[in-house]
C-alpha distance (Angstrom), angle and dihedral (degrees) to the residues before:
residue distance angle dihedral
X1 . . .
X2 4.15 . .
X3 3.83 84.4 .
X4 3.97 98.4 52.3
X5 3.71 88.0 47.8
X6 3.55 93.5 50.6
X7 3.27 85.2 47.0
X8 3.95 98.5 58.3
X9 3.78 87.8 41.1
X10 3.96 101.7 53.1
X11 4.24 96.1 40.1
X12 3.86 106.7 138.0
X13 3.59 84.9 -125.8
X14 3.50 100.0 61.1
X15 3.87 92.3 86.1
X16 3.93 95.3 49.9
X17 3.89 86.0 46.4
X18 3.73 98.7 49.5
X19 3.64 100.9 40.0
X20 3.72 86.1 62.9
X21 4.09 87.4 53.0
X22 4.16 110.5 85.9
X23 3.61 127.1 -148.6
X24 3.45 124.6 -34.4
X25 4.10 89.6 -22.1
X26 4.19 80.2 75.5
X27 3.36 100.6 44.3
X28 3.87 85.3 51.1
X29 3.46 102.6 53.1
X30 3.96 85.5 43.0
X31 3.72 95.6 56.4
X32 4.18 84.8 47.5
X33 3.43 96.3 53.7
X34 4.16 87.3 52.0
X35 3.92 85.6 51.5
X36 3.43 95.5 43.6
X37 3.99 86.8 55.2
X38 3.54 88.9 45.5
X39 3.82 93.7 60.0
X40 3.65 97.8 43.5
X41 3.50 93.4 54.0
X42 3.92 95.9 39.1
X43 3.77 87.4 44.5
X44 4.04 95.8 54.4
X45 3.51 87.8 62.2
X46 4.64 107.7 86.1
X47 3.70 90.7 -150.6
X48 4.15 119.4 88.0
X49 3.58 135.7 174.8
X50 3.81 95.4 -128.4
X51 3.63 100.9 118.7
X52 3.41 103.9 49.9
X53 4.20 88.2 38.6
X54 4.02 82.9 60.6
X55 4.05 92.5 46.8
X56 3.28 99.5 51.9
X57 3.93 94.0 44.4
X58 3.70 89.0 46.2
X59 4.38 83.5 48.6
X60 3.91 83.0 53.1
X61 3.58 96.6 50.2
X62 3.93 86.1 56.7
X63 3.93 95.2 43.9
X64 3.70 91.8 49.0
X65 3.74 99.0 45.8
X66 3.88 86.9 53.9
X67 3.51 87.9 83.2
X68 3.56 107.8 49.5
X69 3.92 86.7 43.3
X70 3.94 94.1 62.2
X71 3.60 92.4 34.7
X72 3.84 103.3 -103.3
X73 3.52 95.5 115.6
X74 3.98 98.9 141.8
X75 4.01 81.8 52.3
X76 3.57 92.0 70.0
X77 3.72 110.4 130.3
X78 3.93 109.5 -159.1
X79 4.02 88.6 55.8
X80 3.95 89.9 53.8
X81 3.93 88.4 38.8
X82 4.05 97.3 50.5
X83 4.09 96.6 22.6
X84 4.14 79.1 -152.2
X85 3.79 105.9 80.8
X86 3.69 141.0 -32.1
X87 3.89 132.7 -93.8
X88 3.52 93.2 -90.7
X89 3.92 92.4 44.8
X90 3.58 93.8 46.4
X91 4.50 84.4 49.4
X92 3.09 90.8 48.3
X93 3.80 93.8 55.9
X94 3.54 96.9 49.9
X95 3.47 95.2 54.9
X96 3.72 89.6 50.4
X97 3.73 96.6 57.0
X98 3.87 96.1 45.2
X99 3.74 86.3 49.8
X100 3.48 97.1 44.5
X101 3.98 83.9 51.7
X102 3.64 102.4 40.1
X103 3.96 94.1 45.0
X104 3.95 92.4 46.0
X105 4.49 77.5 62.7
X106 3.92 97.8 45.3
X107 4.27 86.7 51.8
X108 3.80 94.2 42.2
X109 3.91 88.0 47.9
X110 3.63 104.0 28.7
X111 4.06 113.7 109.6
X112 4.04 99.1 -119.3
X113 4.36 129.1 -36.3
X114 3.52 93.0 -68.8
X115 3.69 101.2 50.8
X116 3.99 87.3 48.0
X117 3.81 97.8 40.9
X118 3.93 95.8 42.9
X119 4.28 79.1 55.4
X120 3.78 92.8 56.8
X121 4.04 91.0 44.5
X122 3.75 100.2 51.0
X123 4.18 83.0 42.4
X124 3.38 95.0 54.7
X125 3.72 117.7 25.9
X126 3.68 114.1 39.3
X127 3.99 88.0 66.4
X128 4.02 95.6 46.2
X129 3.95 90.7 40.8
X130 4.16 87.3 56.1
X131 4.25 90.6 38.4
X132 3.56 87.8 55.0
X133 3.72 107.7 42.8
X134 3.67 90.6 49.5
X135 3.88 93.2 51.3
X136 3.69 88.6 52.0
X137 3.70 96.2 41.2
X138 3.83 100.1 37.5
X139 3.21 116.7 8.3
X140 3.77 97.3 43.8
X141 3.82 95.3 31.1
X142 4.29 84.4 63.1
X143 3.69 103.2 39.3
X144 3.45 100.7 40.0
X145 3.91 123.9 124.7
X146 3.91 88.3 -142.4
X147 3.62 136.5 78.9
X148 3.72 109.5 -98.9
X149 3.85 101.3 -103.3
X150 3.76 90.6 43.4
X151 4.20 84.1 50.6
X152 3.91 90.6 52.2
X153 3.94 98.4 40.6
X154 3.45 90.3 43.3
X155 4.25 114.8 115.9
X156 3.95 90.7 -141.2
X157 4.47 79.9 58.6
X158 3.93 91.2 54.7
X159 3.43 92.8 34.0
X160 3.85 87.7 58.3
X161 3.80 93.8 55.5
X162 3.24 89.2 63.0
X163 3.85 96.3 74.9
X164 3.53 83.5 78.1
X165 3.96 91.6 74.5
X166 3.95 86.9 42.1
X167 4.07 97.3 -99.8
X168 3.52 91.1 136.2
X169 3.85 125.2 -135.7
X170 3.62 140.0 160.3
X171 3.49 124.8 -165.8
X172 3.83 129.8 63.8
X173 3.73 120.2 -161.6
X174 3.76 124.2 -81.3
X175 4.24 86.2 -3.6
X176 3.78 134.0 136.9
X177 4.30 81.9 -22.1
X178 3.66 91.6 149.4
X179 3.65 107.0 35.6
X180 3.69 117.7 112.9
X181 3.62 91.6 -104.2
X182 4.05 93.1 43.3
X183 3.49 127.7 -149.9
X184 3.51 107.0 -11.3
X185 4.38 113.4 120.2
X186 3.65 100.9 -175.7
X187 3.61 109.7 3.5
X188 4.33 90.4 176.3
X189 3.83 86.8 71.2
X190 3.83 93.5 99.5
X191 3.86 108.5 69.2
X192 4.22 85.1 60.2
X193 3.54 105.8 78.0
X194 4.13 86.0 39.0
X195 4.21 81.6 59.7
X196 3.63 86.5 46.6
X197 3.69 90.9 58.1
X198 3.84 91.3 47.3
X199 3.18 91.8 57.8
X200 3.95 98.3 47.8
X201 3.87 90.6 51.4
X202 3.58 97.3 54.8
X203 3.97 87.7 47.3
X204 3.56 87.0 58.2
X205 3.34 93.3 48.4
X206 4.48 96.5 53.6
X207 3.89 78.3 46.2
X208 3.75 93.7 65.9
X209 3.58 96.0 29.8
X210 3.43 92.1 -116.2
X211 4.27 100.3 115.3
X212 4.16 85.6 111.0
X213 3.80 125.6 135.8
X214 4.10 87.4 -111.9
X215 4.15 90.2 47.8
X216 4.13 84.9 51.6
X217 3.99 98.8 48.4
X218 3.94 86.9 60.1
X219 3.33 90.1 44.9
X220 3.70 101.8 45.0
X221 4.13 77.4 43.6
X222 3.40 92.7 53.3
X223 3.60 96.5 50.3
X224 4.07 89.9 47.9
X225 3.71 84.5 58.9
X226 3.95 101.1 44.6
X227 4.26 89.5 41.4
X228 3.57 94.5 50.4
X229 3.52 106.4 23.2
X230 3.71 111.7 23.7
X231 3.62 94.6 49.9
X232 3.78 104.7 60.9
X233 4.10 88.9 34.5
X234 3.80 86.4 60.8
X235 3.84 104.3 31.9
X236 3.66 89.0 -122.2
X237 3.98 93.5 143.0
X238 3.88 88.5 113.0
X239 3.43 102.2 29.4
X240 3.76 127.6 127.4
X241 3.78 128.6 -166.3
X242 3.61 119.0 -148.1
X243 3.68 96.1 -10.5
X244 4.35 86.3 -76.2
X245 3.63 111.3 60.3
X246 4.04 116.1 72.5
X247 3.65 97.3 -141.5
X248 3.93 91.4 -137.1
X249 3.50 113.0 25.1
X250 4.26 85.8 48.6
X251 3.97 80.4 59.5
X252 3.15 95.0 50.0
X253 4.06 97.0 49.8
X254 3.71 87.5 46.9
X255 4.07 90.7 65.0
X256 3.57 88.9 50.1
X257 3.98 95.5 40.2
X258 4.13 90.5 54.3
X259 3.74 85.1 29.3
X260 3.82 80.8 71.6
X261 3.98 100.4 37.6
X262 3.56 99.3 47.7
X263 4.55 80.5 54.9
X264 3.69 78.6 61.0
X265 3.67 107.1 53.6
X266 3.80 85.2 35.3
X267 3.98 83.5 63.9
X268 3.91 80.4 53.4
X269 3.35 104.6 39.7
X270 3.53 117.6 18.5
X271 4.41 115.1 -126.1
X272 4.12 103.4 -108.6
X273 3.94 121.8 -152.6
X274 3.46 95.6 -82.7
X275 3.90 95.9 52.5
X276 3.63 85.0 53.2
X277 3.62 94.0 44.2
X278 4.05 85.8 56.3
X279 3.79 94.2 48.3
X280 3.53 97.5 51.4
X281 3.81 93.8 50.8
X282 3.84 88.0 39.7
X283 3.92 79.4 58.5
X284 3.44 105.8 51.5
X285 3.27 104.7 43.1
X286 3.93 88.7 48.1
X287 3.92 92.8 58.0
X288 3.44 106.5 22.3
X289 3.79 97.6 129.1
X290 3.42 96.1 8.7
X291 3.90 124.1 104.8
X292 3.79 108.9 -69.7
X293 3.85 96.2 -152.1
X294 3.73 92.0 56.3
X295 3.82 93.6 48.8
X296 3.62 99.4 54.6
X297 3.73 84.8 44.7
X298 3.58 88.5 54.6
X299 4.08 100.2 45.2
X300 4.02 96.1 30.4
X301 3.74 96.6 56.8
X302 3.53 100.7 84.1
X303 3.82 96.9 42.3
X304 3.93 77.3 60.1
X305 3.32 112.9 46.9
X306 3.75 97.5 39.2
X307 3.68 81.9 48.9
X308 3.96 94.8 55.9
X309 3.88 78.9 44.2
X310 3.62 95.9 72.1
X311 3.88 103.5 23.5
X312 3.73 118.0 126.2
X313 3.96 108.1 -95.4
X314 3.53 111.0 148.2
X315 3.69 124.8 -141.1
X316 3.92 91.7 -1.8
X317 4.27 80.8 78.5
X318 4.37 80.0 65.4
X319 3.83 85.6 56.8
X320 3.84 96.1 100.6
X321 3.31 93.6 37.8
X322 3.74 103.4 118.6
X323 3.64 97.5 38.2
X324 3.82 141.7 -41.7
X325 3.34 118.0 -104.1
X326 3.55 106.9 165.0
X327 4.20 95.0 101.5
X328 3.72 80.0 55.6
X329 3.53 95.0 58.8
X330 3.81 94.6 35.4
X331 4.21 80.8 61.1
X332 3.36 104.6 39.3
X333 3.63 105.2 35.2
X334 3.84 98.5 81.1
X335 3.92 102.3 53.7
X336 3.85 88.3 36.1
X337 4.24 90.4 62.3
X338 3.72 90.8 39.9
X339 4.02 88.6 57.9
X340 3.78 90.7 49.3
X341 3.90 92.0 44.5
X342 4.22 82.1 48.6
X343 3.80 91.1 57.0
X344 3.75 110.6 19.6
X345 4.12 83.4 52.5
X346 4.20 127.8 -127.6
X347 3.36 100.9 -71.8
X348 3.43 91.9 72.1
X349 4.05 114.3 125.1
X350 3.67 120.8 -112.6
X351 4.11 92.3 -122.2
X352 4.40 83.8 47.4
X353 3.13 87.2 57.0
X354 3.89 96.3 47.8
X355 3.49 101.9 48.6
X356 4.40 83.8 44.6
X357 3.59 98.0 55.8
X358 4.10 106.9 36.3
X359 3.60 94.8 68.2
X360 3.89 95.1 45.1
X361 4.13 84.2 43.5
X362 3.52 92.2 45.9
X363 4.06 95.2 51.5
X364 4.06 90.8 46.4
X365 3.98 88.3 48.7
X366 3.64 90.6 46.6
X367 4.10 88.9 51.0
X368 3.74 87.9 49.4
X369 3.69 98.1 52.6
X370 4.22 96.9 45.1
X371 4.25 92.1 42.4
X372 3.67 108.0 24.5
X373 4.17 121.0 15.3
X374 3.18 97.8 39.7
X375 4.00 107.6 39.6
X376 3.71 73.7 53.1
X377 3.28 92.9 57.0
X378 3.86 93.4 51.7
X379 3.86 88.4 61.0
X380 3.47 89.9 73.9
X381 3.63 89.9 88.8
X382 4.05 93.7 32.0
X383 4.15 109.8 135.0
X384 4.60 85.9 -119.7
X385 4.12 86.4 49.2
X386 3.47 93.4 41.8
X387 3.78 89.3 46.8
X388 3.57 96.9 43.3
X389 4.21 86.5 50.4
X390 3.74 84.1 61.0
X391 3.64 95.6 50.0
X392 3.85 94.7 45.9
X393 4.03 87.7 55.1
X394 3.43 90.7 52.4
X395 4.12 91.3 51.9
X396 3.63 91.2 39.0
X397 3.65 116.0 87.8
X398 3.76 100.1 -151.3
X399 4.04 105.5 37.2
X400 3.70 101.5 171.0
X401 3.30 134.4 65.4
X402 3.82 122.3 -155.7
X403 3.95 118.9 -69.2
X404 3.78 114.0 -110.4
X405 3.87 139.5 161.1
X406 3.08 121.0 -107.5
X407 3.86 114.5 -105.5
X408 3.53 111.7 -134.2
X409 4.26 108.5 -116.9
């Protein structure tokens, strides 16, 4: 990889080529062409880092939540390390730009809408559907305030359920209502049907032939604009749409979501001048006034993550190896630290609490991956799924998506 770089970097034509590039329009394209080396080296190689990249965020989601969850949140360390976001912001981010990445290559290779959105389902819900029934039935059923057919006829109870379709709520009747954190069952919930909507925009966009790296830069552009100047124009810092989508921090994921999926068509087709030319106005006029440190945060993530992604660590590429479990985690993790807040009492410590609940998280994540996500998984090529894919590209207007090869990853 060093030597293809070097490579790039030492061409004889690199002086001719630059000296015709002005200002800061030539040192962009120059530091693109070093990236683009970077990923087609990186990318050549089969072996990623994604596995352990989604562990450790999910691990960070955990650790960060401890503090909220005994009521230390202004103790949290990552948002006094960083001074950007917390541990769970910063998780959450991750996970955003390796989906937005890694989704962008199931729709550019997936055989037609059905074959790519029957993928997501079987990803997504089997695992959530099973997470939820058994907080309702068992968790809830045990630690409830109520008597048991006032817990199961309760509205809160049905209400609950419906997490399973991505209507988001929290609270289940007579639970966790005096922990420190009260109320609140699974409080990671919210980021899933913001996914969701990820994942339906950049179907849209293989439907109209328009997921290209050119398509992306506006759209990454546009979502610059709308995060950092849209939002404080129109007071939309609080606002929620349909009761499920945080106006601003859904913005925000969206920058890092494309953020990813525009580094994998660029791995495809490399950004020219001009796409660079539009990014960099797209980015000044997006933060120009805004805080500087949260804007590079915003528009460097991806580059780093999918960076770390493909970096050169040895064995730790084996890690997922015999399963992923960091969804699991990512699920379970919440409800599992409000039980042990529930019986190990409030004045439990943040790190306590941490080294309590991982293991426990860790075992019901494991569970889920060997019995439920990825059986699930394995239905993808069941004779009813493959039957019903058949069916669905019959109904479906637009089957196919656009032909691509395969980039190697």
């Amino acid at each position: 990889m060093e030597n293809k770089i070097r490579a790039l970097t030492t061409n004889r034509r690199w002086p001719r080529i630059f000296k015709h590039a002005t200002g800061r329009l030539g040192h962009l394209w120059y530091i693109s062409q070093i990236v683009t080396a970077t990923f087609i080296a990186l990318r050549m190689q089969r072996d990623n880092n994604f596995d352990i990249l989604r562990f450790l965020a999910a691990s960070l989601v955990l650790f960060s939540h401890c503090y909220p969850l005994t009521g230390h949140e202004a103790a949290e360390p990552i948002a006094a390390l960083t001074g950007i976001d917390s541990g769970g912001g910063l998780a959450v981010a991750i996970f955003f730009v390796i989906s937005g990445y890694l989704i962008t290559g199931s729709c550019k290779n997936s055989n037609g809408v059905a074959d790519y959105a029957i993928k997501r389902v079987l990803r997504l819900f089997p695992g959530l559907a099973v997470c939820v029934a058994l907080t309702v039935l068992v968790l809830g059923a045990f630690l409830t305030t109520l008597h048991m057919w006032a817990y199961l006829h309760h509205p809160l109870t049905r209400a609950y359920l419906s997490n399973i379709w991505l209507f988001i709520r929290y609270t289940l009747p007579g639970v966790f209502e005096s922990n420190a954190y009260p109320g609140a069952v699974n409080g990671s919930l919210w980021t899933l049907p913001v996914e969701v909507l990820m994942y339906v925009i950049v179907l849209a966009l293989g439907i109209v032939r328009a997921l290209n790296t050119r398509v992306m830069v506006i759209f990454v552009g546009a979502c610059w604009l709308f995060y950092f100047r849209g939002i404080p124009a129109f007071g939309l810092q609080s606002a929620v749409w349909h009761n499920n989508f945080p106006v601003a921090e859904s913005a925000k994921l969206a920058c890092l979501f494309f953020g990813g999926a525009l580094l994998y068509l660029h791995g495809l087709s490399k950004l020219n001048r001009v796409d660079l030319v539009m990014l960099a106005v797209f980015a000044i006029v997006a933060v120009r006034g805004t805080d500087a440190q949260h804007a590079a945060y915003i528009m460097l993530a991806p580059l780093i993550v999918i960076t770390l992604a493909f970096a050169s660590l040895g064995r730790v590429a084996q890690f997922g190896k015999h399963g992923d479990i960091s969804y699991g985690i990512y699920i379970y993790a919440f409800p599992v630290q409000q039980t042990m807040v529930h019986f190990l009492g409030n004045d439990i410590s943040p790190l306590a609490l941490f080294c309590a609940s991982l293991p426990v998280t860790c075992l019901l994540s494991a569970l889920s991956w060997r019995f439920v996500e990825k059986p699930a998984l394995g239905l993808k090529k069941h004779r009813a799924v493959l039957a019903l894919e058949r069916r669905l590209s019959h109904l479906i207007p637009v089957a196919t998506l656009p032909a691509n090869k395969p980039a190697r990853n």
